[in-house]
C-alpha positions as CSV (number, residue, x, y, z in Angstrom):
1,X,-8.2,-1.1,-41.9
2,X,-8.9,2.5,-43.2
3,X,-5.8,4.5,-44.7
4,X,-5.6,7.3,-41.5
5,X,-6.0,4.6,-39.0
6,X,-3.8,2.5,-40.6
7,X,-1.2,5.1,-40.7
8,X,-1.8,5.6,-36.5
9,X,-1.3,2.4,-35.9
10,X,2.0,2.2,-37.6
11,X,3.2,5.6,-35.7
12,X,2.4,3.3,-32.8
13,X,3.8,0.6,-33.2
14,X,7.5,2.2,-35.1
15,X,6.9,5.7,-35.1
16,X,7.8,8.6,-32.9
17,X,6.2,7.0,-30.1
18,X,8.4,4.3,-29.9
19,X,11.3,6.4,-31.1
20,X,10.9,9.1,-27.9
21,X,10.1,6.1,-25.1
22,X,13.4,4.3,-26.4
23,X,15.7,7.3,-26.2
24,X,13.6,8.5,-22.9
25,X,14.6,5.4,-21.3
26,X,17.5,5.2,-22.5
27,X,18.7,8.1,-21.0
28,X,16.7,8.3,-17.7
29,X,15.5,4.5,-17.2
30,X,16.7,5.2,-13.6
31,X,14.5,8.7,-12.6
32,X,11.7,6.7,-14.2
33,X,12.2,3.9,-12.3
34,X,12.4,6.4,-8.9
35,X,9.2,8.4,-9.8
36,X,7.2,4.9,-10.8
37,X,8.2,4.0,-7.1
38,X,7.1,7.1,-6.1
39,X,3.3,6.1,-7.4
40,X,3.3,3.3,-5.3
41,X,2.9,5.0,-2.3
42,X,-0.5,5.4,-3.0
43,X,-1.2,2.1,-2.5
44,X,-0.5,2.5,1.4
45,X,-3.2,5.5,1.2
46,X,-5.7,3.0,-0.5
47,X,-5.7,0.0,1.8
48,X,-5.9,1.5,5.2
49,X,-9.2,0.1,6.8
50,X,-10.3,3.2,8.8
51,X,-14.0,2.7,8.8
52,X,-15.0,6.7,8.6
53,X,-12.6,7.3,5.4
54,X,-12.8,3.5,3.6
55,X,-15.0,4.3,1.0
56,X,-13.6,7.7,-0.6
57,X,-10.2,6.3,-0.2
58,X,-10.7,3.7,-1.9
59,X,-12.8,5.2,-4.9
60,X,-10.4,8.1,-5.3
61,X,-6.7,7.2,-4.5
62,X,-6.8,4.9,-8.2
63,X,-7.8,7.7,-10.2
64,X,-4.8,9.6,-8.0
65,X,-2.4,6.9,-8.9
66,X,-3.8,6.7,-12.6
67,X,-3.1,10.5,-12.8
68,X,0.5,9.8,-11.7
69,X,1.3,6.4,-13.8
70,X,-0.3,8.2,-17.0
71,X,1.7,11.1,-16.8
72,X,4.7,8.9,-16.7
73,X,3.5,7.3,-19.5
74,X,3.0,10.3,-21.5
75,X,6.2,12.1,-20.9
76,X,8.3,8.9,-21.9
77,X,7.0,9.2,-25.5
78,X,7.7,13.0,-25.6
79,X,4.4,14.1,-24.5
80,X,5.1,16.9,-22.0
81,X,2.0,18.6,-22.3
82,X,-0.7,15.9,-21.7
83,X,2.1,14.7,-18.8
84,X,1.7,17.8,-16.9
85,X,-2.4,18.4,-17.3
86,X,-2.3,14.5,-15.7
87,X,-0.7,16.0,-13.1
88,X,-2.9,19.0,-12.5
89,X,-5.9,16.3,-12.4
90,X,-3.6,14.3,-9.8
91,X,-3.3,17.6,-7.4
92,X,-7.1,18.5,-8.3
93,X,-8.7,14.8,-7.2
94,X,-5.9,14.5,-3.8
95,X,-7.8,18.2,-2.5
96,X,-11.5,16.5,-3.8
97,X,-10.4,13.7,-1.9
98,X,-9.2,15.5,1.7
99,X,-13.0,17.6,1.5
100,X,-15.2,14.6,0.3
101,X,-13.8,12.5,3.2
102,X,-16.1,14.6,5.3
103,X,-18.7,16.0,3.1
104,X,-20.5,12.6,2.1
105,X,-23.6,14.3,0.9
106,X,-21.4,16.6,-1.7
107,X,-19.8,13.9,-2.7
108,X,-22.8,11.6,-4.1
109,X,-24.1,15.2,-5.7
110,X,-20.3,15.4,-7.4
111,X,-20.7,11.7,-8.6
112,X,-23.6,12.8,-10.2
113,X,-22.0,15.4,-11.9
114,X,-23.4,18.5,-9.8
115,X,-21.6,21.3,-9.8
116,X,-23.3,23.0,-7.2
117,X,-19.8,25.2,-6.2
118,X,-20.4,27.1,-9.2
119,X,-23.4,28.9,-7.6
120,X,-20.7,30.6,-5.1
121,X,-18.4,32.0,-7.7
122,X,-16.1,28.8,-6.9
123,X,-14.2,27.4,-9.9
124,X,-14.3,23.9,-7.3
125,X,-15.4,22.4,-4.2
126,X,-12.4,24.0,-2.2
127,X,-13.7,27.7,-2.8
128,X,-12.2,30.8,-3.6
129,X,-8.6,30.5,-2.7
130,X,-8.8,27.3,-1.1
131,X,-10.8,28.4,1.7
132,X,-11.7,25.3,2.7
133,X,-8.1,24.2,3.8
134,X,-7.0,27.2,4.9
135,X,-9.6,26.5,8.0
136,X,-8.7,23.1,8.6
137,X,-7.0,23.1,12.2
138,X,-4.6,20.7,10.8
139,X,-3.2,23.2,8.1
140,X,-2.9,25.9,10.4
141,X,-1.4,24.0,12.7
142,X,1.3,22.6,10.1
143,X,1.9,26.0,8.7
144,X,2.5,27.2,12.0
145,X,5.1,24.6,13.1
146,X,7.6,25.8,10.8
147,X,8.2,29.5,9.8
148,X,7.3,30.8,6.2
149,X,5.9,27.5,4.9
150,X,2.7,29.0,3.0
151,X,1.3,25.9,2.2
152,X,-1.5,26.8,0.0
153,X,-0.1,30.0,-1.3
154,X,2.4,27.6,-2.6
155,X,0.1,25.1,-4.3
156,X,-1.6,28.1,-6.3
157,X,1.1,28.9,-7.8
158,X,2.0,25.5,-9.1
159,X,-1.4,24.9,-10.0
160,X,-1.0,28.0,-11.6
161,X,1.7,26.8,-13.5
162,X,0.1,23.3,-14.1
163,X,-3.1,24.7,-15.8
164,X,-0.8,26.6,-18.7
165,X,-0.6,23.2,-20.2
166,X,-4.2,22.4,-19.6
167,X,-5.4,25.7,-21.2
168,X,-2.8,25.6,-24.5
169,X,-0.4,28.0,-23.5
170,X,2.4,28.8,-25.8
171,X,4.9,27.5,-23.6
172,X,3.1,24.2,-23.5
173,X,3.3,23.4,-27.3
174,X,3.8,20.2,-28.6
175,X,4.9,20.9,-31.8
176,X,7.5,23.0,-33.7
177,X,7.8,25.2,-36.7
178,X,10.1,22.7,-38.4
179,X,8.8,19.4,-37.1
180,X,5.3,18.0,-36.2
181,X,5.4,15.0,-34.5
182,X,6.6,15.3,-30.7
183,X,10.1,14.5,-30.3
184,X,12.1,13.6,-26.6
185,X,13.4,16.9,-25.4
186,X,15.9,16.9,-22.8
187,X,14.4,20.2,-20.9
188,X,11.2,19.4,-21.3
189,X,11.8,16.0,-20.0
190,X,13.8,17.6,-17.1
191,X,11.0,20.4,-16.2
192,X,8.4,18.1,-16.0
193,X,10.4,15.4,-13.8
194,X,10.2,18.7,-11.3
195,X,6.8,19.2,-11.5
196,X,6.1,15.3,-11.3
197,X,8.0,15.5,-8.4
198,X,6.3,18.9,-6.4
199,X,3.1,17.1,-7.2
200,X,3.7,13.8,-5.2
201,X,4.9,16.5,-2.7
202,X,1.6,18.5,-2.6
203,X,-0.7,15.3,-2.8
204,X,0.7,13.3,0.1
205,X,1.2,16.8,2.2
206,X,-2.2,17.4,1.3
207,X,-3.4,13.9,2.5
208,X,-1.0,13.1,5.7
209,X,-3.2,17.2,6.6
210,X,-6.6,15.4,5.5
211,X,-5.9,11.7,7.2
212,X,-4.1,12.5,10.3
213,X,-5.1,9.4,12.3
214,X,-4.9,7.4,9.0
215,X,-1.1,8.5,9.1
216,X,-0.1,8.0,12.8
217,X,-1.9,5.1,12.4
218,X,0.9,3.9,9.9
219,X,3.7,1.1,10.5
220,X,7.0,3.6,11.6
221,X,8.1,2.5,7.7
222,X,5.1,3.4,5.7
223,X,5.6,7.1,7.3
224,X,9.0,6.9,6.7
225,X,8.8,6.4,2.9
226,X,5.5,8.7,2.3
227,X,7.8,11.4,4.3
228,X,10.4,10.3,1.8
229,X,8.5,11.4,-1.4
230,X,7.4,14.5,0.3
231,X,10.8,15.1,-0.1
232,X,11.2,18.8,0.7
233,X,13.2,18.8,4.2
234,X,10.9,22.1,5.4
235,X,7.5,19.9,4.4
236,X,9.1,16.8,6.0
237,X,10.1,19.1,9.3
238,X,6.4,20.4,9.2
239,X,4.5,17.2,9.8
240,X,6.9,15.7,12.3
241,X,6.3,18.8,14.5
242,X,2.3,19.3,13.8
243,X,1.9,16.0,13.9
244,X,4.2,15.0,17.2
245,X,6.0,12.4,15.5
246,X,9.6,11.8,16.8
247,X,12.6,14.6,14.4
């Protein structure tokens, strides 16, 4: 085996990276444990059999949950910054998802690598300022339901936040003067548990808004643990009053 891949190998297997996901777990084996609950949710997303919605459900909710496993994965070996761009992809493929489900033709272009948007000034499919979703009758009508709940105001400023560690922002470094390798960092740990946490928010907000009849269409419990990760009582208040469902 060559000398530098030798040497990552070793790191691998008794270096830092083992180092940072034993004291990681040590410490917080039982947040992980919640937030790797958390990803199965998605499951009950993926293997709902409504004929209109089957086929982008099923092609986009595993790259979702992959988003969300991977960033686990990342931040229990210290690696804050690659956990957190997962989780901007995660945010970024659950709003793909809600306008593919009725834009089939854009869709097959996207596959394809199109990037037709870009001819609009649009940085994605969404448009400026998440157009898109702020005319879906369903957004208004959740946003309405509950007083000063800005939806999508809300998730552009997280993105926002998220795409600091996408773009190398100095808050987002790895690294430190006096040390190299990445190392388990209590904050960091901490702040990106948050952030793993507003993103489950956001993506099952965002798809209860785009899947309405997939959601009533739920058993009572399915709705009650999805309403669970969404976690924030205001969001939670939103979709049992847009939606009808019983306080």
């Amino acid at each position: 085996m060559p000398e530098l891949t030798k040497s990552m190998f070793e790191i691998q297997q008794r270096g830092w990276i083992d180092t940072n996901c034993k004291e990681t777990l040590r410490i917080h084996h039982r947040k992980v444990e919640k937030l790797l609950e958390e990803t199965q949710i998605l499951v009950y997303w993926k293997n709902q059999t409504h004929q209109k919605y089957q086929g982008v459900l099923k092609e986009l909710i595993p790259e979702i949950f992959m988003d969300a496993y991977i960033s686990i994965s990342f931040a229990s070996i210290g690696l804050y910054k690659q956990a957190n761009a997962c989780l901007r992809g995660e945010l970024e493929t659950a709003l793909r998802l809600v306008y593919f489900s009725t834009h089939p033709v854009e869709y097959a272009w996207w596959k394809k690598g199109s990037e037709w948007y870009l001819e609009a000034q649009s940085k994605d499919v969404w448009g400026k300022e998440y157009q898109y979703f702020r005319q879906l009758e369903e957004v208004k009508n959740l946003e309405k339901s509950v007083s000063s709940l800005h939806l999508f105001t809300n998730i552009k400023t997280f993105y926002g936040k998220l795409s600091k560690f996408v773009h190398g922002g100095a808050s987002s470094f790895q690294t430190r003067p006096e040390r190299i390798s990445p190392k388990y960092w209590r904050r960091e740990f901490s702040d990106w548990a948050k952030n793993f946490q507003e993103v489950q928010k956001y993506v099952n907000t965002i798809l209860v808004c785009g899947f309405v009849e997939v959601f009533k269409n739920m058993t009572g419990e399915h709705k009650k643990v999805i309403l669970k990760v969404v976690s924030n009582s205001k969001y939670q208040l939103a979709i049992k009053k847009s939606l009808g469902l019983n306080p």
